[in-house]
N, C-alpha and C positions, 0 to 999 in steps of 0.2 A: 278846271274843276267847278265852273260855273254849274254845270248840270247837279251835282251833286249839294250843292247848295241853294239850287230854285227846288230840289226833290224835297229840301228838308222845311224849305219856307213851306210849301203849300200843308209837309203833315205838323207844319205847329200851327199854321193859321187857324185853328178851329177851337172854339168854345170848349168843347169835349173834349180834346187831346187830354191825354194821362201819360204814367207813366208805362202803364202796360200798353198802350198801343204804340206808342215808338216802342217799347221792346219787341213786339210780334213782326215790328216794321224792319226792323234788323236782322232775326231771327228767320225771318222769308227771306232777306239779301244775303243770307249765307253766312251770317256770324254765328262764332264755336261756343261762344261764352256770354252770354248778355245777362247782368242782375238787375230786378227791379226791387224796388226797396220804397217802402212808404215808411216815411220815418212823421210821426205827430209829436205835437210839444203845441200844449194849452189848448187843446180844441181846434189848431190847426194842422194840417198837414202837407205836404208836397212827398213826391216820386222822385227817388234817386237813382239815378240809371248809371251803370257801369256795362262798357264794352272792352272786353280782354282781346288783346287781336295776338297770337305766338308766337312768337320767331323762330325763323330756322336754329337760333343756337341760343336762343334766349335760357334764363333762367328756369320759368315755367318746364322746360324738357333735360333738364340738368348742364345747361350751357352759362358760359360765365358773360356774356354780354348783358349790359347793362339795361334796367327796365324805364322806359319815359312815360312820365304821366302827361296827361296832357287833359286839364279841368276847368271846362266853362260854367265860369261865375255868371251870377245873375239876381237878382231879386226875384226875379220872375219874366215870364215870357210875352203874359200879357196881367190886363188892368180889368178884367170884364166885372161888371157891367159898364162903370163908368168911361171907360176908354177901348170901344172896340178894334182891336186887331192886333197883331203884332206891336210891340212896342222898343223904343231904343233898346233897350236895357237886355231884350233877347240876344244879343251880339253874340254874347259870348257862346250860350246855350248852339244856337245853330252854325257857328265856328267848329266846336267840340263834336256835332254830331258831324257834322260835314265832315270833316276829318276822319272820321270813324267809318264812315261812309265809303270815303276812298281809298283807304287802308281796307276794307275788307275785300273792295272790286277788285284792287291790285292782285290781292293774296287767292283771290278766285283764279285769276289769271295767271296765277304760279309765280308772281312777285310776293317774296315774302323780306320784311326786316331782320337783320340778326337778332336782334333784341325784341323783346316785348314791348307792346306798348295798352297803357290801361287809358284810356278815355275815360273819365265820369263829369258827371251834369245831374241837373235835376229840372224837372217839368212843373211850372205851375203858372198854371192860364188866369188865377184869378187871385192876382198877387194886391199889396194895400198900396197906398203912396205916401211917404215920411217927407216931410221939410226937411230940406236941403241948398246951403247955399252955393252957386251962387243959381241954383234950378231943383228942382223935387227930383229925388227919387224912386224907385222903385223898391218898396223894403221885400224880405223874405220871409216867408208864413210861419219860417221856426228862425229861432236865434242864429246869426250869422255864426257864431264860435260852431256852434252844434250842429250848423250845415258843412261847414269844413273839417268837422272829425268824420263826419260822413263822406265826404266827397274823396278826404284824401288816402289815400290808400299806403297802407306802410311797404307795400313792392314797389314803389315808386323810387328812384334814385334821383332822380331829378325832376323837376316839373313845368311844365309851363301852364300858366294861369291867366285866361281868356277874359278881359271883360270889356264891355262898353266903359268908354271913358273920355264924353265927351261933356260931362256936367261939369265943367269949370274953364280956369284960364290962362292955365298952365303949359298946355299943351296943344298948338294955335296949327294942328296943319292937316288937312283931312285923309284919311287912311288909315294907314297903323303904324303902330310905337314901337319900342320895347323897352321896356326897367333895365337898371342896374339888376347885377344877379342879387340874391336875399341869403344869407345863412346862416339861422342861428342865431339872430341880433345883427348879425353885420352887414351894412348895404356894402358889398362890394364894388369892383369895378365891373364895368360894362364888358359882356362879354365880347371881343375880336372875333372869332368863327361865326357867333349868331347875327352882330353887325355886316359879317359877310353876305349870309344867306338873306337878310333882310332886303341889303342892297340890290341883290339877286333877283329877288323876287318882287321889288317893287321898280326896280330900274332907275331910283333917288336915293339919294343920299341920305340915310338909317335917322330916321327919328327916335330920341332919347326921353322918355318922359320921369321928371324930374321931381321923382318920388323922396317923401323925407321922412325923419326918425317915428312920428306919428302916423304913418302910412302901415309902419311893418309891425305896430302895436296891434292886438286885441280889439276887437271892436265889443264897447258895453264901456270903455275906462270914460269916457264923456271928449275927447281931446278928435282933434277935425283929421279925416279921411278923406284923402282925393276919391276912394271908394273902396270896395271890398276885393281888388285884383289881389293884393296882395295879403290877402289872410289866409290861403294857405300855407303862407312860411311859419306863420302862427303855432302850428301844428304839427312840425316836422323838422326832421335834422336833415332830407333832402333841400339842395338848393332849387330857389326856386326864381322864376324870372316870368315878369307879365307881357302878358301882348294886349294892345289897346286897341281897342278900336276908338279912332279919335275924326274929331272935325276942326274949322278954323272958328267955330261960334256954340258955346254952349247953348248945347241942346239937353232939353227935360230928359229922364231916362224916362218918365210915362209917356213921352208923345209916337205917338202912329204914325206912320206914312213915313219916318226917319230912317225905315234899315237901307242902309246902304250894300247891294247884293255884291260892288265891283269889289267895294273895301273888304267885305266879308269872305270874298274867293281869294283878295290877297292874303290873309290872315291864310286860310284853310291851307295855301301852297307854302307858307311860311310853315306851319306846324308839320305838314309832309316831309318837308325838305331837314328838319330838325330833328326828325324822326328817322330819317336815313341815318343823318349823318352822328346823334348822339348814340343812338343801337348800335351802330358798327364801331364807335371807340375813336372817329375821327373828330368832334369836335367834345368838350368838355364844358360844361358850364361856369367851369370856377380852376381857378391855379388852388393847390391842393396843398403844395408848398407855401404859397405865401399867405395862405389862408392861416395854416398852424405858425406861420411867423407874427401874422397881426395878435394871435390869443396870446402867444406867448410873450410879446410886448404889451398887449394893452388890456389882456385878460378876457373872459369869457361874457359875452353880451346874452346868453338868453333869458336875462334877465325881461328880456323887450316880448319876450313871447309869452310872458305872463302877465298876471297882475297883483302887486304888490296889496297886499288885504291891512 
């Protein structure tokens, strides 16, 4: 899937990219559904793009298979003026369209998922830069809480949530990760199926990145963020679980010349291969039984998804 992720580099490498030109960009590749959304908050704004892709028996057609969201996070894609070009922190963004990308080729080709699957992102080439330890990141032109009621979509049953996540020192090994599943307040255990397809797809041994209770809070409460992968769970009663894109040495999320293309095609065959197999009802993100056993022992956490005033 390399091809479809140097197709996506070169249409974000530009000053001018918007949110309507990756949607025309998709719209020519033969997507049925694309929403472009400019959402503003204080005189800023950015472009929220959603790509709906339909399953042969998915929901969207009155079929009972389940819908995957699949949303790359981001501050932004790049830094302009000060920092020409792509920068780290686009990972997530060109992960999630790539994805969208090949999910649409397939489905030209008469490969379709049982299930739906909803891709959304957002575009913004001239994003700010926030202090951050233990390297700066890449902040978002609107309020992170209000970019993930936007991004996340209530047909989503489950999610995966794309980000760069090499700004710390936590997670020491270059490629990609993936979270505990999130649900509700509760980090649960790491999924078995998706540790498979990782394995699968990276040919090594599943990297676990070792998210904790202030990870799956609200971003604005003032308390430390490995970053914002996990603020869609913020938002939703789908579970949701992140992919990282990671390194062995923190790296800025404002620096250029960082995207890693090999890492990035692993992630995009990780989200494909998630996408087969959670739309067709073979893998599940979360045990559903022991899930209502942990509430009912230790009572309801989403307490974590808010914030106490």
């Amino acid at each position: 899937m390399l091809k479809e992720v140097l197709e996506i580099i070169e249409l974000l490498d530009d000053p001018k990219v918007d949110g309507d030109i990756v949607g025309k960009f998709f719209m020519n590749e033969g997507a049925e559904n694309v929403e472009v959304k400019e959402v503003r908050e204080n005189k800023a704004y950015t472009h929220v793009i959603k790509v709906f892709i339909p399953g042969s028996k998915g929901k969207a057609s009155g079929g009972k298979f389940p819908t995957l969201g699949i949303i790359g996070m981001a501050g932004g894609i790049g830094a302009y003026p000060e920092f020409v070009g792509l920068v780290s922190d686009a990972d997530g963004v060109i992960t999630a369209l790539a994805t969208a990308l090949k999910l649409i080729r397939m489905k030209k080709k008469g490969v379709s998922l049982e299930g739906d699957v909803i891709i959304a992102t957002h575009v913004t080439p001239r994003a700010k830069i926030i202090p951050h330890e233990p390297v700066p990141f890449v902040g978002s032109p609107i309020s992170v809480p209000r970019l993930v009621r936007e991004l996340v979509d209530p047909r989503m049953d489950a999610i995966l949530s794309i980000d760069t996540t090499r700004g710390n020192r936590l997670i020491n090994v270059k490629g990609i990760a993936i979270t505990p599943t999130v649900k509700e307040g509760w980090i649960l255990k790491v999924c078995d199926g998706l540790l498979d397809i990782l394995q699968n797809v990276t040919g090594r041994a599943p990297a676990v990145v070792p998210i904790t209770m202030q990870d799956i809070t609200p971003y604005g409460t003032g308390v430390y963020h490995i970053n914002s992968m996990m603020q869609p769970a913020t938002v939703t009663s789908a579970p949701v679980v992140g992919v990282a894109l990671t390194s062995e040495v923190p790296v800025p999320g404002c620096a250029t010349g960082a995207i890693d293309v090999y890492s990035i095609e692993q992630a995009v065959r990780f989200c494909v291969e998630v996408a087969k197999e959670y739309t067709s009802k073979r893998v599940s993100f979360y045990d559903e039984e022991e899930y209502k056993l942990l509430v009912n022992l230790y009572g309801d956490m989403r307490v974590l998804q808010g914030r106490r005033e």
